[in-house]
C-alpha positions in Angstrom: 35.4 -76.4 131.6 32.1 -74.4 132.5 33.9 -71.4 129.8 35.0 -73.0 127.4 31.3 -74.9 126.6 29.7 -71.7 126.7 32.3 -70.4 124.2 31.4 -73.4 121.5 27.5 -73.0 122.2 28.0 -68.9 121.3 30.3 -70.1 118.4 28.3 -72.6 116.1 30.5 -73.9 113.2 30.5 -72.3 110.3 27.9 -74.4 107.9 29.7 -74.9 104.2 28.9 -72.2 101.4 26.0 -73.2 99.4 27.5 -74.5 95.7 26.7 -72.3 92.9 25.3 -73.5 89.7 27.9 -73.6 86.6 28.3 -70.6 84.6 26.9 -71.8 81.0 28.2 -70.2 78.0 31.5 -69.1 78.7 35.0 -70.6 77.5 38.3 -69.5 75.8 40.9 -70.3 73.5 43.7 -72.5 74.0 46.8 -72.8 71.7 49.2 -76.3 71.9 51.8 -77.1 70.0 51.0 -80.2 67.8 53.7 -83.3 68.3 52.3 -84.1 64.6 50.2 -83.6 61.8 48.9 -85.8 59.3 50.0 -85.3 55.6 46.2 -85.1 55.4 45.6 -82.4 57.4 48.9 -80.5 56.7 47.5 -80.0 53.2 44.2 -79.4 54.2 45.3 -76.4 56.0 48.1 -75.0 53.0 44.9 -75.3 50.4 43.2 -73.4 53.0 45.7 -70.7 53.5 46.4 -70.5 49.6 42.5 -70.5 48.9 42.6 -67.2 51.4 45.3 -65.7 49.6 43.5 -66.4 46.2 40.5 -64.6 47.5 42.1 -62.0 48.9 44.0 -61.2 45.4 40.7 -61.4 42.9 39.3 -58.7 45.4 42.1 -56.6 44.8 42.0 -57.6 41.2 37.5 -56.7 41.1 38.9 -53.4 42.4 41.0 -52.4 39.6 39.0 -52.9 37.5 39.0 -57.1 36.4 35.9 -59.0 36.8 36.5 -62.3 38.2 34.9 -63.8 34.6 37.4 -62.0 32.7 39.9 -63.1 34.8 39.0 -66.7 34.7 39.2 -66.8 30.6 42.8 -64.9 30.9 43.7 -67.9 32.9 42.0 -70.2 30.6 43.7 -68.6 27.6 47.2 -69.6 28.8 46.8 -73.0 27.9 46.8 -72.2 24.2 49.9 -73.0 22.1 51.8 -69.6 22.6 50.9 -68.9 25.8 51.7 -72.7 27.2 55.1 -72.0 25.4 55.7 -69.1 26.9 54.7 -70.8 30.5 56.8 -73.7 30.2 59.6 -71.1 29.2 59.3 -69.5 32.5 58.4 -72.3 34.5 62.5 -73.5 34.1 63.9 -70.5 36.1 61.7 -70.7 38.5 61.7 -74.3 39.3 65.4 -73.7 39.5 64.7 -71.2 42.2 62.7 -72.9 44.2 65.0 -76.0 44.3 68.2 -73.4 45.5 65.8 -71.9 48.0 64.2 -75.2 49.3 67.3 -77.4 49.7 68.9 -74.6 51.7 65.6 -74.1 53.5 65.5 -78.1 54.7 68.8 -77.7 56.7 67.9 -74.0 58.5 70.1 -72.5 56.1 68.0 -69.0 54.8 69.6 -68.5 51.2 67.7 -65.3 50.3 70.3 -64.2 47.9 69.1 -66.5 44.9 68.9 -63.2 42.9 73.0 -62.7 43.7 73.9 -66.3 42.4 71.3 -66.1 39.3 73.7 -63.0 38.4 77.4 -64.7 39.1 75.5 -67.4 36.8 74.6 -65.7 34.0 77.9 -63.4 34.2 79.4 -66.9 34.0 78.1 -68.1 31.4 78.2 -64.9 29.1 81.8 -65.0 30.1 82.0 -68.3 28.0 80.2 -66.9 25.1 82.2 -63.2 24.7 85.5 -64.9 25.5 84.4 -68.1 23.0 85.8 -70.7 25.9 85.5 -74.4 24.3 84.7 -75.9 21.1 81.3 -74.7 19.2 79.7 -77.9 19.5 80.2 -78.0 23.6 79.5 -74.2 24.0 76.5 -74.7 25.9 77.7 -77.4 28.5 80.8 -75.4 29.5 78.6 -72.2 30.0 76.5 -74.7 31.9 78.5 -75.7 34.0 80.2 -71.9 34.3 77.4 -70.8 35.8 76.7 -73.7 38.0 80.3 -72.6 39.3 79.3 -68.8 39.8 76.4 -69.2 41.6 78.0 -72.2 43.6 81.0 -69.9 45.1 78.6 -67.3 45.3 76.7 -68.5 48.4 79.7 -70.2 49.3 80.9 -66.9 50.3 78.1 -66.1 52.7 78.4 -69.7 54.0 81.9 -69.4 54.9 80.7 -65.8 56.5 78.8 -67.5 58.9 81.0 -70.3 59.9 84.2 -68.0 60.1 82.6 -64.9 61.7 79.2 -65.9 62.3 77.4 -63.2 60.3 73.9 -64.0 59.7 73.0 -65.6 56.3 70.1 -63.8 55.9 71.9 -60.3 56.5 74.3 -61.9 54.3 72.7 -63.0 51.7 70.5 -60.2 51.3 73.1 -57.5 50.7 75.2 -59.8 49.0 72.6 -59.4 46.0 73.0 -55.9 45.6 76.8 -56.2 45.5 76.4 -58.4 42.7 73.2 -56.2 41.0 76.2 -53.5 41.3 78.9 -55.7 39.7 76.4 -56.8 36.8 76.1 -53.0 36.0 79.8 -52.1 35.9 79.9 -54.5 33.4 77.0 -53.7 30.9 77.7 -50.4 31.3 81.4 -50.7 30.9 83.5 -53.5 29.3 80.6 -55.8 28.2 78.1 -52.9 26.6 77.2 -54.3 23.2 78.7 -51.5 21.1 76.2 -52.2 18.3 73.0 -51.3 20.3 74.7 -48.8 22.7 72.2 -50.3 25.3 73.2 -51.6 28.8 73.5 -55.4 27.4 75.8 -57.8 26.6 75.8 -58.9 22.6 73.7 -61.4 21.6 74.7 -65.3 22.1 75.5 -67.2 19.3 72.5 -69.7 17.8 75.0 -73.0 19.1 74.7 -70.7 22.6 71.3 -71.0 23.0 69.1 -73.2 24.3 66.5 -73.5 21.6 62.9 -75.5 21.2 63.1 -79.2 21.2 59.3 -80.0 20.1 55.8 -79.2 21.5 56.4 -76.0 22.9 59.0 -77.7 25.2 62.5 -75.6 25.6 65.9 -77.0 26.6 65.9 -75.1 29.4 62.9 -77.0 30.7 64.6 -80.4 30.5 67.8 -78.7 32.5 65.2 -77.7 35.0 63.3 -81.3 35.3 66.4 -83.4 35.3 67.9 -80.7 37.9 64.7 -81.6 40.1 64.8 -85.3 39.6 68.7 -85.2 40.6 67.5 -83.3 43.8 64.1 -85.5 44.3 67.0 -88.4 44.8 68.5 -86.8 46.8 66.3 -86.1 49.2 63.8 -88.9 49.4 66.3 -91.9 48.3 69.8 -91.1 49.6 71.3 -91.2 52.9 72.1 -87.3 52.7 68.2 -86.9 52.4 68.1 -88.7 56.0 70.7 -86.6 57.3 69.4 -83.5 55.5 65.8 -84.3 57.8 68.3 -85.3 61.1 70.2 -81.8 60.7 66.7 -80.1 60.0 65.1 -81.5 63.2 67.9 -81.3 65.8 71.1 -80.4 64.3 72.8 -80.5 67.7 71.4 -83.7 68.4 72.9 -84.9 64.9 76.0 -83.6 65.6 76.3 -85.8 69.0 74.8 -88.7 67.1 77.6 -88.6 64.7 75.7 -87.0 61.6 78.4 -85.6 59.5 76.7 -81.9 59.7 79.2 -79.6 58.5 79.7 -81.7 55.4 76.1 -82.3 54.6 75.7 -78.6 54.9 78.2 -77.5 52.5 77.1 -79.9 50.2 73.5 -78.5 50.3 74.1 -75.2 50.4 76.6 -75.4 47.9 74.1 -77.4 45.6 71.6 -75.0 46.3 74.1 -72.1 44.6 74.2 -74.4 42.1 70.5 -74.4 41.1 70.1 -70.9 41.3 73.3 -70.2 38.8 71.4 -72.4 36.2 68.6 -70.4 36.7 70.8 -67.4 35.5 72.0 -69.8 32.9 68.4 -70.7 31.5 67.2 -67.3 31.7 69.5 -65.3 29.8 70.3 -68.0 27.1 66.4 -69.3 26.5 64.5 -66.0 27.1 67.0 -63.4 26.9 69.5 -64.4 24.7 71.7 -61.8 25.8 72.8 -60.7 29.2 70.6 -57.8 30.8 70.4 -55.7 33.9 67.4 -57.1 34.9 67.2 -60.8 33.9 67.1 -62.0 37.8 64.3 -59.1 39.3 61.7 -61.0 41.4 63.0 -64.4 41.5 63.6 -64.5 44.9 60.7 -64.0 46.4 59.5 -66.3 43.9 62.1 -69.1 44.7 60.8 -68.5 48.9 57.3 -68.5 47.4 57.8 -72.2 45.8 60.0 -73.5 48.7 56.8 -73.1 51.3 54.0 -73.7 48.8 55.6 -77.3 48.1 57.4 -77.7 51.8 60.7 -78.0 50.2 60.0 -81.1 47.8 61.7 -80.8 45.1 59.1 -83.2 43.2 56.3 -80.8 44.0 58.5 -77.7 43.5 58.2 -78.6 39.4 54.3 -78.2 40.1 54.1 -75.3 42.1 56.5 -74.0 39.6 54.3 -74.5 36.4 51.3 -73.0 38.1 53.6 -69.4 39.5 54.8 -69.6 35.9 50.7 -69.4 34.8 50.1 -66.9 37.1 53.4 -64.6 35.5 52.2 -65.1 31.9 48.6 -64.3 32.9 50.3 -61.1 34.8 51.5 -60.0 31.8 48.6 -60.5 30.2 46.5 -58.0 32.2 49.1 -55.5 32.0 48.8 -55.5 28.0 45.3 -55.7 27.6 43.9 -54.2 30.9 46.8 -51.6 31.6 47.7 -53.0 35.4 51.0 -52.6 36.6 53.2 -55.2 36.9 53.5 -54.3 40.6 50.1 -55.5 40.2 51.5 -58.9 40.0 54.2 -58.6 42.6 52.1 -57.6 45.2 49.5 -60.6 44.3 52.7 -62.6 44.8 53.5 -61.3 48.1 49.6 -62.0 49.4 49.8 -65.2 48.6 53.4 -65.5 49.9 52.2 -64.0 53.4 49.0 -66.5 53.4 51.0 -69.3 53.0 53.8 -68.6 55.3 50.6 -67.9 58.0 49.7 -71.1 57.4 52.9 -72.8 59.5 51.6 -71.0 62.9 48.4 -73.9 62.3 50.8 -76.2 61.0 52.6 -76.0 64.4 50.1 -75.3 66.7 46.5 -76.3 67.5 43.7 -73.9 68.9 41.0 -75.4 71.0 37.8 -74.2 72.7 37.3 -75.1 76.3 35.3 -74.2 78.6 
């Protein structure tokens, strides 16, 4: 007993180690996913990530050679009477586009091969006009509807692909377009050459094959393209598809237990979404073009993908963001004509501002906070 008090007395407990003051001044980043987002805020931060992308391109733009002044009066000049013809002209295609890419989009279906089903379209509706299929007087509804049916079987194709043997539609899709580029150019350069011109083109449509000026700079092809969008705007906000279409989107396995007819509503979609991009062919060749060429469809889609994030796959706000990629074409050529940029020039302003905005979904998703 003796021991083991000695022991204690040698071994005082340990007293407790004196608290250090808090370190001041130091933190870090932490990223969490958002469970929402205001519509507020959500469009705060695309403004933000478009403003970027605007920047970004004037820069580019001050560097070859275009002073942000001149650039402003270009865009200013558009809105005169020519120009703002010419816009709403090239507004049509593209808000087609942008409807076939955004309803295919809103159920996770990635239909990059717009350009492919632009082509069946206009094939189809050339086909109409060589061959003479259908009275004079209802020429220009049957090719309508021709080339809703190319482009509609078109991306069926790749659709059936990837329920059959579950090929990848973006794989699909993709390489689909060249097959179809390919097929457009046995034809111009074979069969379908106009033999008057000796040029790789189809002859020129008949005047009842066109779809001419109505009034006020406003084409036909622009009231195809607005009643297309208010038939989809329906659809999507108003109809019981446009809840399933948001169901399917979410959690498609969920709306598959649930009941949710999802094979169904996806076919219809995607087959709608051919649909819209055949008209485009349509509107292209027979309000700009007149004729079919080998190079009606180049660029449209990245422009449809462009349009599908800028308005988050609405199809009322894909006739703005249209109108204004439409500005920014005619203002393209512009600058090319009178300030001898490329037109690559313009593609790659286009894909800066396509990259900004697609960026813009990480903040969308997710949140970063400082802590300390």
């Amino acid at each position: 007993m003796h021991d083991v008090a000695m022991i204690v007395r040698e071994n005082p407990p340990l007293s407790p180690a004196p608290k250090l003051p808090p370190r001041r001044g130091i933190g870090r980043f932490t990223l969490d996913i958002r469970q929402t987002i205001s519509p507020g805020k959500q469009a705060g931060i695309l403004a933000g990530s478009l403003a970027i992308g605007l920047i970004i391109s004037v820069a580019i733009l001050d560097l070859a050679g275009i002073a942000p002044l001149d650039l402003a009066r270009e865009l200013a000049g558009v809105f005169n009477a020519d120009s703002l013809r010419s816009v709403l002209v090239r507004a049509a295609p593209l808000i087609l586009v942008g409807l076939g890419a955004g309803l295919a989009f809103r159920i996770g279906f990635w239909n990059l091969g717009l350009e492919g089903q632009m082509v069946f379209g206009g094939i189809a509706a050339t086909a109409v006009s060589i061959y003479g299929i259908g009275p004079e007087s209802t020429r220009l509804i049957v090719m309508g509807f021709a080339a809703s049916l190319g482009g509609m079987l078109w991306v069926m194709l790749a659709y059936w692909m990837k329920v059959r043997f579950r090929v990848n539609e973006i794989i699909s899709t993709l390489l689909m377009n060249y097959i179809a580029s390919y097929f457009l150019l046995h034809l111009l350069y074979g069969a379908w050459q106009d033999s008057k011109t000796a040029f790789p083109q189809s002859t020129q449509y008949q005047p009842f094959e066109r779809l001419s000026d109505i009034g006020y700079g406003v084409n036909g092809a622009l009231l195809v393209a607005l009643a297309a969008a208010a038939v989809a705007g329906w659809g999507v906000h108003l109809s019981r598809a446009g809840f399933y279409m948001r169901f399917i989107s979410a959690n498609p396995g969920m709306a598959r237990v649930v009941g949710v007819p999802v094979r169904a509503i996806s076919m219809v979609v995607i087959a709608i979404s051919g649909v819209a991009a055949g008209l485009a062919g349509f509107v292209n060749v027979a309000s700009q073009e007149g004729r079919l060429t080998q190079s009606f469809f180049d660029g449209y889609v990245f422009s449809g993908v462009l349009i599908a994030f800028l308005s988050r796959n609405d199809p009322i706000i894909v006739v703005i963001v249209g109108f204004l990629l439409a500005v920014l074409f005619v203002t393209g050529q512009t600058l090319q004509v009178f300030y001898q940029i490329p037109f690559t020039m313009v593609q790659l302003i286009e894909a800066i501002i396509v990259i900004a905005v697609a960026s813009s979904e990480f903040l969308i998703r997710h949140r970063i906070r400082w802590t300390r």
